[in-house]
N, CA, C and O atoms as a GROMACS GRO file, in nm:
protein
  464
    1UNK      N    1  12.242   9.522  10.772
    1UNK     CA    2  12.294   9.644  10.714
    1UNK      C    3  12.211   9.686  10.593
    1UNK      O    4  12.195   9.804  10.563
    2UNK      N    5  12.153   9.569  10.515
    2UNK     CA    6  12.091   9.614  10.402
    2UNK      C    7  11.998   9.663  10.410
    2UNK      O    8  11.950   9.754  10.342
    3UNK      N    9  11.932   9.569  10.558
    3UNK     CA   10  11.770   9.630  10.564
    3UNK      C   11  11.757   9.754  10.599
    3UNK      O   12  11.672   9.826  10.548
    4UNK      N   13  11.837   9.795  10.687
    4UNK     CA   14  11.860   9.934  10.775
    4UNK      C   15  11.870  10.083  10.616
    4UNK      O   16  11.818  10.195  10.613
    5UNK      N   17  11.934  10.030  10.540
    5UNK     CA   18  11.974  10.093  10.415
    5UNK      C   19  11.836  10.132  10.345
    5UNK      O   20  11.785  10.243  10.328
    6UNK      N   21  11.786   9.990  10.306
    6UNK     CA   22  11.695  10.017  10.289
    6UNK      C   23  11.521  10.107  10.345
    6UNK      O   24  11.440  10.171  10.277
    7UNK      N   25  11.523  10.074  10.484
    7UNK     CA   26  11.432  10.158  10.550
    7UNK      C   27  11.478  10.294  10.550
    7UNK      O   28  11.395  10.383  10.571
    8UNK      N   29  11.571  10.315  10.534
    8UNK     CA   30  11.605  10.479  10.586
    8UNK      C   31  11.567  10.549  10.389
    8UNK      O   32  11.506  10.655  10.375
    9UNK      N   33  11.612  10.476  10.278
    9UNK     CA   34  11.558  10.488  10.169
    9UNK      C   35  11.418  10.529  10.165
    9UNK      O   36  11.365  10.637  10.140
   10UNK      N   37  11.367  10.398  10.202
   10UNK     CA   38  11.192  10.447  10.176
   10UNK      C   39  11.104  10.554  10.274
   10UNK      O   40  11.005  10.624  10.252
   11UNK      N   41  11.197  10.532  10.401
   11UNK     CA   42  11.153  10.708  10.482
   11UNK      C   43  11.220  10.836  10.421
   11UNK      O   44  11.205  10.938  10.489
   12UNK      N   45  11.287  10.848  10.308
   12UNK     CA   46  11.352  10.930  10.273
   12UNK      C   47  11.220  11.017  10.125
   12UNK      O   48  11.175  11.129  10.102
   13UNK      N   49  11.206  10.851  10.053
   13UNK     CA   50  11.100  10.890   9.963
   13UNK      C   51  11.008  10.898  10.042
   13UNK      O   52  10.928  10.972   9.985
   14UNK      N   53  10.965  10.869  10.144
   14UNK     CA   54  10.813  10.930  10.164
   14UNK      C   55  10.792  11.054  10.174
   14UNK      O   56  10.699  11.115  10.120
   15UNK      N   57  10.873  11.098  10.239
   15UNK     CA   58  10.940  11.262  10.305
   15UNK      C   59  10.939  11.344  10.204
   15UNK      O   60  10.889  11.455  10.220
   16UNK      N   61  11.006  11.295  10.050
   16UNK     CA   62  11.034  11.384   9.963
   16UNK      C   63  10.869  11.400   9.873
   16UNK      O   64  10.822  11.506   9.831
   17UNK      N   65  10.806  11.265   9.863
   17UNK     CA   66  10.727  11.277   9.789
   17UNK      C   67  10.639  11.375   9.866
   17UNK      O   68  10.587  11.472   9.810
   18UNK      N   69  10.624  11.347   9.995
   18UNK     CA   70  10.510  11.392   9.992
   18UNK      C   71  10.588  11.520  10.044
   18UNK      O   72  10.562  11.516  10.164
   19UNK      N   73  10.662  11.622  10.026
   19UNK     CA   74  10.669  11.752  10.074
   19UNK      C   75  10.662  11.811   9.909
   19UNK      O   76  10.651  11.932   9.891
   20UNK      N   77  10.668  11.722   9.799
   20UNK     CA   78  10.659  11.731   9.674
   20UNK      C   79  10.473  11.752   9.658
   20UNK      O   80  10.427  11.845   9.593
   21UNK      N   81  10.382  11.644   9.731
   21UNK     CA   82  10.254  11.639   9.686
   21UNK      C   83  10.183  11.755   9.780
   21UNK      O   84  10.061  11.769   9.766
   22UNK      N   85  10.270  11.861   9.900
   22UNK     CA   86  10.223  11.944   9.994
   22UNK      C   87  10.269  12.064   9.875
   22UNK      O   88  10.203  12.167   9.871
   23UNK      N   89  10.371  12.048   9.792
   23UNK     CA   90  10.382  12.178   9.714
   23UNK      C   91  10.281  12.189   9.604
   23UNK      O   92  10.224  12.292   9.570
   24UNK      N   93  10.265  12.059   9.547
   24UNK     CA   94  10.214  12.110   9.405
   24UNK      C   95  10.073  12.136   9.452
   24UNK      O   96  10.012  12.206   9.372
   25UNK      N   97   9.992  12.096   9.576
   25UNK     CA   98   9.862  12.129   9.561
   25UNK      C   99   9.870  12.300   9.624
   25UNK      O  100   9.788  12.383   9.583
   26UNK      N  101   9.949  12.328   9.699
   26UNK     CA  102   9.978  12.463   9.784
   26UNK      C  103   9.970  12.565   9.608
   26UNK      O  104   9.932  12.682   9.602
   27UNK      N  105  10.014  12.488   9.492
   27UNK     CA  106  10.075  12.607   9.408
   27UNK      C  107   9.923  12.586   9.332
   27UNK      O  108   9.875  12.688   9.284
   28UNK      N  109   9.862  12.487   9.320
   28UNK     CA  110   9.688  12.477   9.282
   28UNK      C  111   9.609  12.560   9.368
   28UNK      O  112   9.540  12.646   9.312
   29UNK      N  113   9.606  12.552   9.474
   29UNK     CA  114   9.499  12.623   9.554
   29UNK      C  115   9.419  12.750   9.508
   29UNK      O  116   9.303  12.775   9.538
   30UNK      N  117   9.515  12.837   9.416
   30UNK     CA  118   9.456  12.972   9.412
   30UNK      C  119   9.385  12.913   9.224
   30UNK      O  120   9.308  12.974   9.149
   31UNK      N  121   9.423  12.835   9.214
   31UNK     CA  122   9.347  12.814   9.069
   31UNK      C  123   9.216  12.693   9.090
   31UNK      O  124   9.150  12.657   8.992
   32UNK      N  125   9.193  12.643   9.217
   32UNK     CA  126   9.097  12.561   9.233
   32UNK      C  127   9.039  12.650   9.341
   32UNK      O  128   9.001  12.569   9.426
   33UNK      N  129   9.014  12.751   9.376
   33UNK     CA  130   8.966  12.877   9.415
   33UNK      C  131   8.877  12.936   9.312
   33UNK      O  132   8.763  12.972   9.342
   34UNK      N  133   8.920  12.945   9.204
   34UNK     CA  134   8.883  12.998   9.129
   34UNK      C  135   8.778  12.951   9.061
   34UNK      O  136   8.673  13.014   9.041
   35UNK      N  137   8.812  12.800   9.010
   35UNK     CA  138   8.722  12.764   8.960
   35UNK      C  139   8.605  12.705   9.022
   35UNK      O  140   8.502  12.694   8.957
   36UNK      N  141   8.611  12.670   9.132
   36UNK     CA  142   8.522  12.644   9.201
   36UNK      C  143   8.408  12.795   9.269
   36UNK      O  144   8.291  12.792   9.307
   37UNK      N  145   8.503  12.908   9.260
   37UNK     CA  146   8.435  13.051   9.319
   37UNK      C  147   8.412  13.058   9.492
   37UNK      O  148   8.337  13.135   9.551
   38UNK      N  149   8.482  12.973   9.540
   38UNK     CA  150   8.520  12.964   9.666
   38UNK      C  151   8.548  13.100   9.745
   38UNK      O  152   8.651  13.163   9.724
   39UNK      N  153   8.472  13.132   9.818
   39UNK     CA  154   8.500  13.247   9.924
   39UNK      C  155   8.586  13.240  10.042
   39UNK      O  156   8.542  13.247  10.157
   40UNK      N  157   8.740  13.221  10.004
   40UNK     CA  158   8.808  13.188  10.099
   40UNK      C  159   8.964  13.214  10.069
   40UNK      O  160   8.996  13.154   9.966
   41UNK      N  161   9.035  13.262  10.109
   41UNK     CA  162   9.173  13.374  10.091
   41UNK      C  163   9.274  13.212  10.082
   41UNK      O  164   9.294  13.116  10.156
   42UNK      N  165   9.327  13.266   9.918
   42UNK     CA  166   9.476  13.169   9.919
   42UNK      C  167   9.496  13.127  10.039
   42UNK      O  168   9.461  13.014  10.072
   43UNK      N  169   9.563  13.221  10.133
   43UNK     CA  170   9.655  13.188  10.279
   43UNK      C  171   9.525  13.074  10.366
   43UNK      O  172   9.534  12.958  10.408
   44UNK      N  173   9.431  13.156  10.364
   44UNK     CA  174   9.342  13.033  10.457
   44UNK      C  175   9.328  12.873  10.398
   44UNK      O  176   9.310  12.775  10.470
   45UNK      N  177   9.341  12.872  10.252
   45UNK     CA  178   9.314  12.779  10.161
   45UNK      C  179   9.418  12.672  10.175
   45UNK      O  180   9.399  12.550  10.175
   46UNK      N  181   9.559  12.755  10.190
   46UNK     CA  182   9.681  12.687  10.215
   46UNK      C  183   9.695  12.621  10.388
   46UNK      O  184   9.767  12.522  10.404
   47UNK      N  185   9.635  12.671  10.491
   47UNK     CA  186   9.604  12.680  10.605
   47UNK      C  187   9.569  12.562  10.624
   47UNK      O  188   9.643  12.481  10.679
   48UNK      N  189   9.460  12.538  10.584
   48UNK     CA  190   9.375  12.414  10.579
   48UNK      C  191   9.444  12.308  10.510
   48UNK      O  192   9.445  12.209  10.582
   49UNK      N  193   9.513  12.282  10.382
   49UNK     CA  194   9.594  12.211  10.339
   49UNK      C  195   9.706  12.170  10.446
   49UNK      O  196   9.737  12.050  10.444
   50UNK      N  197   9.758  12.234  10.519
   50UNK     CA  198   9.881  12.241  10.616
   50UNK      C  199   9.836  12.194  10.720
   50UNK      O  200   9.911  12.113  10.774
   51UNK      N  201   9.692  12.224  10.798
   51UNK     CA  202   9.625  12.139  10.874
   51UNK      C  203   9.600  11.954  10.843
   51UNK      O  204   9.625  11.862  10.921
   52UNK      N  205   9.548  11.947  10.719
   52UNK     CA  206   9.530  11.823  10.640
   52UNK      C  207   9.638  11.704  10.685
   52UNK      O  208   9.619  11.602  10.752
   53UNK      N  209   9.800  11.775  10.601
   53UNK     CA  210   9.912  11.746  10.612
   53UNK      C  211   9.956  11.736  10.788
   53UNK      O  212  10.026  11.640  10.821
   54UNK      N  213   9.927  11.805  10.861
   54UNK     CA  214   9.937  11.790  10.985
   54UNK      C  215   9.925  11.684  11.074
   54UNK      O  216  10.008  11.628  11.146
   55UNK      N  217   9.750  11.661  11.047
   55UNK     CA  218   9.679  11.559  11.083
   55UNK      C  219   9.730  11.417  11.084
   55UNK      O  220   9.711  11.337  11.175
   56UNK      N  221   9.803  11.393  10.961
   56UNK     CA  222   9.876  11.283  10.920
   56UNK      C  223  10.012  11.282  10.932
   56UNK      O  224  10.073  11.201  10.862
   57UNK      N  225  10.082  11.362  11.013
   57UNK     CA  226  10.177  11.391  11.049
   57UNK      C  227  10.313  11.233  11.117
   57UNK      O  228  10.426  11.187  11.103
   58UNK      N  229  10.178  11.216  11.194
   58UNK     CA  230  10.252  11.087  11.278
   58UNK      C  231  10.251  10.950  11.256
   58UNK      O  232  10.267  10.860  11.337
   59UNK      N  233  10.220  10.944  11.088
   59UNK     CA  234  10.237  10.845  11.052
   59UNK      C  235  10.406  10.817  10.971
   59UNK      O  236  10.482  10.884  10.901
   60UNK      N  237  10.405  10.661  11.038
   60UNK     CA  238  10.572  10.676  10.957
   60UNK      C  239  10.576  10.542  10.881
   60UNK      O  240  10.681  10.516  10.821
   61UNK      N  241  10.445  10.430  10.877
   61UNK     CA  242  10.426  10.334  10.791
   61UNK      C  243  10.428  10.348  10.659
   61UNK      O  244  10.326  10.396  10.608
   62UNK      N  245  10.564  10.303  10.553
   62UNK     CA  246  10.561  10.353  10.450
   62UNK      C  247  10.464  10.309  10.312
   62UNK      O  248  10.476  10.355  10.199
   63UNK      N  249  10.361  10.205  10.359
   63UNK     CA  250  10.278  10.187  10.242
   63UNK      C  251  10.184  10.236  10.293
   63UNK      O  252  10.089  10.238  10.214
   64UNK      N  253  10.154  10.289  10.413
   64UNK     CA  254  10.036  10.408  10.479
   64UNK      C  255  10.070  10.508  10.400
   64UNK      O  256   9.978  10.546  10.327
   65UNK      N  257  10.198  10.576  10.389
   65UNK     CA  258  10.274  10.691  10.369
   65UNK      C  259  10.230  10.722  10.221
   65UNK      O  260  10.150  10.812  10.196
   66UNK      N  261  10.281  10.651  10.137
   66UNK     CA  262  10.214  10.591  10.034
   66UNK      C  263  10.074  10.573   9.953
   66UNK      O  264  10.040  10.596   9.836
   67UNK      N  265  10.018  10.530  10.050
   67UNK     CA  266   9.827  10.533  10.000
   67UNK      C  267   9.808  10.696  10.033
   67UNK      O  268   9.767  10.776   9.948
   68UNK      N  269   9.833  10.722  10.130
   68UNK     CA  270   9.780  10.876  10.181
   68UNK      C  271   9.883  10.997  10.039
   68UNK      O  272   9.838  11.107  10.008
   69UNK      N  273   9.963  10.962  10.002
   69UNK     CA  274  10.006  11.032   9.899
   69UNK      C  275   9.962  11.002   9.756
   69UNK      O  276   9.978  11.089   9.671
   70UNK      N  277   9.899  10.862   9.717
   70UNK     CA  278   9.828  10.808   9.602
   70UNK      C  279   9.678  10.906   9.627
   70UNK      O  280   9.622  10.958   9.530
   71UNK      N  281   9.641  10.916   9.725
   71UNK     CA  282   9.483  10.948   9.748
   71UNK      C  283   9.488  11.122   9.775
   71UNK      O  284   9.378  11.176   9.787
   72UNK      N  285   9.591  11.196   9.783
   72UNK     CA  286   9.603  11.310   9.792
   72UNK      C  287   9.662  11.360   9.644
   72UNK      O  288   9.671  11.480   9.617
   73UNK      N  289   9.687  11.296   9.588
   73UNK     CA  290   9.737  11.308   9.442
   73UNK      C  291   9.580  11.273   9.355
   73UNK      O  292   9.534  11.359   9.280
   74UNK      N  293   9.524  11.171   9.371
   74UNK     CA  294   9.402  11.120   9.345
   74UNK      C  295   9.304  11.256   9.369
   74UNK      O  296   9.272  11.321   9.269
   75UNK      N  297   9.256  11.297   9.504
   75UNK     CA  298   9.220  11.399   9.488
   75UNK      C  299   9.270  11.600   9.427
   75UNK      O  300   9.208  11.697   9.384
   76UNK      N  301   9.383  11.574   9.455
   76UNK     CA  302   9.409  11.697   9.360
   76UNK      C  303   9.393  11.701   9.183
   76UNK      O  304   9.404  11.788   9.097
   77UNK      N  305   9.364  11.575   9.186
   77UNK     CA  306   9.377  11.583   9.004
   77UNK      C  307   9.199  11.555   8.992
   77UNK      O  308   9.143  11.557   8.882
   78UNK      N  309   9.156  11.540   9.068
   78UNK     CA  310   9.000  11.560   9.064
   78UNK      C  311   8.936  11.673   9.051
   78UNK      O  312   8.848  11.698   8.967
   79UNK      N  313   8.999  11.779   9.174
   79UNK     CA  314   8.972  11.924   9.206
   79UNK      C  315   8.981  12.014   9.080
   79UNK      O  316   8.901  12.104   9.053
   80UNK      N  317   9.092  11.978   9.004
   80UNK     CA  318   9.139  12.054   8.903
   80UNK      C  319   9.098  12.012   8.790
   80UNK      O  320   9.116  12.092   8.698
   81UNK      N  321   9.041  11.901   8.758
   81UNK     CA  322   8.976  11.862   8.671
   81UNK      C  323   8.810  11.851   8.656
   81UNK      O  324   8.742  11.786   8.576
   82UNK      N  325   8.766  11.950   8.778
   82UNK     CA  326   8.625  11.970   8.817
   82UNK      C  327   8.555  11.833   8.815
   82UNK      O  328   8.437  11.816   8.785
   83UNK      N  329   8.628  11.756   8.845
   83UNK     CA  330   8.528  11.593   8.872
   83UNK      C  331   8.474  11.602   8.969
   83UNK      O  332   8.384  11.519   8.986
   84UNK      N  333   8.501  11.710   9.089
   84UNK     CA  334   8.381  11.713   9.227
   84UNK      C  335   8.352  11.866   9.233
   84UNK      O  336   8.414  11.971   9.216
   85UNK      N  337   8.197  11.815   9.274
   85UNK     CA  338   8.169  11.998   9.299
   85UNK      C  339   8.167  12.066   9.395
   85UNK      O  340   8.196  11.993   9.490
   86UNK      N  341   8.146  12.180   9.432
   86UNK     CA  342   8.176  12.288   9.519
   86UNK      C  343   8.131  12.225   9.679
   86UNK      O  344   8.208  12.224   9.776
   87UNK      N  345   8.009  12.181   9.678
   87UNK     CA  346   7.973  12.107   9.773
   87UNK      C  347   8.062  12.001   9.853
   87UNK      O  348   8.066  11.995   9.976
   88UNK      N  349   8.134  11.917   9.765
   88UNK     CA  350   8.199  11.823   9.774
   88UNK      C  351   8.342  11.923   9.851
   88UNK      O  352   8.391  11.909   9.963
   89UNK      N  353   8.360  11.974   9.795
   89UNK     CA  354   8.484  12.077   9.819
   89UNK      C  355   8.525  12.134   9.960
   89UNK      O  356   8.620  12.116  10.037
   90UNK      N  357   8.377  12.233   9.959
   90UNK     CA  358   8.342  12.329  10.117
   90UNK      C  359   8.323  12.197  10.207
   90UNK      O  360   8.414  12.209  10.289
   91UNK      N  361   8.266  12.096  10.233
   91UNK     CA  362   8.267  11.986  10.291
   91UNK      C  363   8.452  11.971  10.357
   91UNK      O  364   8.503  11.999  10.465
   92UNK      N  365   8.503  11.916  10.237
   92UNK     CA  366   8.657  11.947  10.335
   92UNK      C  367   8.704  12.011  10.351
   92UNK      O  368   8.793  11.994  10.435
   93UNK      N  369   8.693  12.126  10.295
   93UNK     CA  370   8.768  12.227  10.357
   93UNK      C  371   8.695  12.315  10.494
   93UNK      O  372   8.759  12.399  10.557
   94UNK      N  373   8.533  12.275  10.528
   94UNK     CA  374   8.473  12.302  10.665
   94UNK      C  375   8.519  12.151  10.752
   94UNK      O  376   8.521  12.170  10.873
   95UNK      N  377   8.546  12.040  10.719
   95UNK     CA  378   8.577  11.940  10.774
   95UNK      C  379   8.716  11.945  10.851
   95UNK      O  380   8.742  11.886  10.956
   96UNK      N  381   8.803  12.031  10.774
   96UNK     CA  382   8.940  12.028  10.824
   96UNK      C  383   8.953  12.156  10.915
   96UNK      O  384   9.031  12.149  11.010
   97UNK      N  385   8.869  12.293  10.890
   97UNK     CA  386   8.913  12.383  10.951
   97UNK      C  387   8.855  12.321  11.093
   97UNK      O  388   8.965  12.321  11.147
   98UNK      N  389   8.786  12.280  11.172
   98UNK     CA  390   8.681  12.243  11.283
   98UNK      C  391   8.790  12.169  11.309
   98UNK      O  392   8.875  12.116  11.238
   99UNK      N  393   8.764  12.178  11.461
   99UNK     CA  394   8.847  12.129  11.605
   99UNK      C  395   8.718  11.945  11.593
   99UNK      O  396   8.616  11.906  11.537
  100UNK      N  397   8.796  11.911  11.664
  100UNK     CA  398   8.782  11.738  11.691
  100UNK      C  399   8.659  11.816  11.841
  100UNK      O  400   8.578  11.737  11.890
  101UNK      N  401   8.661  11.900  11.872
  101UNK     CA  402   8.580  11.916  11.956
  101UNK      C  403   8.478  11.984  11.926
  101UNK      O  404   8.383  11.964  12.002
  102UNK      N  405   8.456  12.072  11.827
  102UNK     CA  406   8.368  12.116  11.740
  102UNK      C  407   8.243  11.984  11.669
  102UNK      O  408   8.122  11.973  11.648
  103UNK      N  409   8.360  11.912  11.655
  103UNK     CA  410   8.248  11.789  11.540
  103UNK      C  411   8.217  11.646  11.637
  103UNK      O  412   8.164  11.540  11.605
  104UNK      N  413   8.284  11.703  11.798
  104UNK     CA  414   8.243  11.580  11.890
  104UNK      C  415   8.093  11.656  11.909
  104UNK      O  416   7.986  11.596  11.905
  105UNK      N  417   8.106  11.792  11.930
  105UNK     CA  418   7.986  11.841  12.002
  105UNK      C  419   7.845  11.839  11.888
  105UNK      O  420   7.726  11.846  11.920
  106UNK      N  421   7.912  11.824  11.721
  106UNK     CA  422   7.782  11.862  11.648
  106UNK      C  423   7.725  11.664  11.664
  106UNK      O  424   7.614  11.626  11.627
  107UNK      N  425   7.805  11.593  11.711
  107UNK     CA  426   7.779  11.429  11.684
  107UNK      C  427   7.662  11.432  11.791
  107UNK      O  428   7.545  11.407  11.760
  108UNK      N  429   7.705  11.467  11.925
  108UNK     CA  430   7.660  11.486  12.019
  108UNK      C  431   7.475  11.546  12.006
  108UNK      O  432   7.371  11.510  12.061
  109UNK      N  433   7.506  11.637  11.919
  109UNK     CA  434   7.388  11.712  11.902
  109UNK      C  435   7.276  11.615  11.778
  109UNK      O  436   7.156  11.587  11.786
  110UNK      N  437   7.347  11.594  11.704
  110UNK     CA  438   7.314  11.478  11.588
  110UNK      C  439   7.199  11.357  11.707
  110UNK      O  440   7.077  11.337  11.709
  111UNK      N  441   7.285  11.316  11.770
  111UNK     CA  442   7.228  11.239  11.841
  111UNK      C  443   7.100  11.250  11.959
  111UNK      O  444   7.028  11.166  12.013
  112UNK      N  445   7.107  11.329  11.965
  112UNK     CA  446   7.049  11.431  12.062
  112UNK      C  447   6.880  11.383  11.995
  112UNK      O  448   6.785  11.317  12.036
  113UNK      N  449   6.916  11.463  11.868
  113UNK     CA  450   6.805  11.477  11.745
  113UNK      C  451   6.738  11.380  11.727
  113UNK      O  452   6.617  11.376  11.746
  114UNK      N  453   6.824  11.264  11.679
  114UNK     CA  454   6.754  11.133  11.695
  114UNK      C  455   6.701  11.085  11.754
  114UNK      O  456   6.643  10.988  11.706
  115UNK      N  457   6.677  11.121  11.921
  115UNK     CA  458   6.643  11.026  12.000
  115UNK      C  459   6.507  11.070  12.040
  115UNK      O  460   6.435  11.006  12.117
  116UNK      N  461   6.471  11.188  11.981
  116UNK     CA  462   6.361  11.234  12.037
  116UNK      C  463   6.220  11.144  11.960
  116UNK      O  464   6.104  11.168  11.996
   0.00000   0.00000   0.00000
């Protein structure tokens, strides 16, 4: 009974934190836009964040749950504190908008390159 108590607890904080760590960067976006000079619309900016969050969707391991909310907190206080630059930036945010079939086909091509 306790344990049961307890698991449904720590799926409860994961849930909260992190719909807590999906807001505060959603309410950054248009100010790490800025400073970075990013050519790319709030809504798409948030898009990609929501994709991010997506991706990791089907995880329900709560010290997974956990690191992925330490390291998404980790990076938002980077962004905003200009510790990475623009490069670093457009990198994930072209990393996340691209289909798994998009970046099978550029691997594909990568390889391609090499072999010649």
């Amino acid at each position: 009974m306790a344990l049961r108590a307890l698991k449904q607890t720590q799926s409860k904080v994961g849930t909260s934190s992190t719909r807590m760590l999906f807001r505060d960067i959603c309410r950054q976006v248009p100010t790490v836009l800025t400073i970075y000079d990013v050519d790319m619309t709030v809504t798409e900016a948030r898009g990609v964040v929501k994709a991010a969050f997506a991706k990791n969707a089907g995880v329900t391991d709560a010290r997974t749950i956990a690191i992925l909310n330490h390291k998404g907190r980790t990076e938002l206080q980077e962004a905003t504190l200009q510790y990475k630059t623009k490069a670093q930036l457009m990198a994930f945010l072209e990393r996340i908008t691209k289909t798994d079939k998009q970046l099978a086909q550029e691997a594909d091509e990568d390889a391609d390159f090499f072999k010649m």
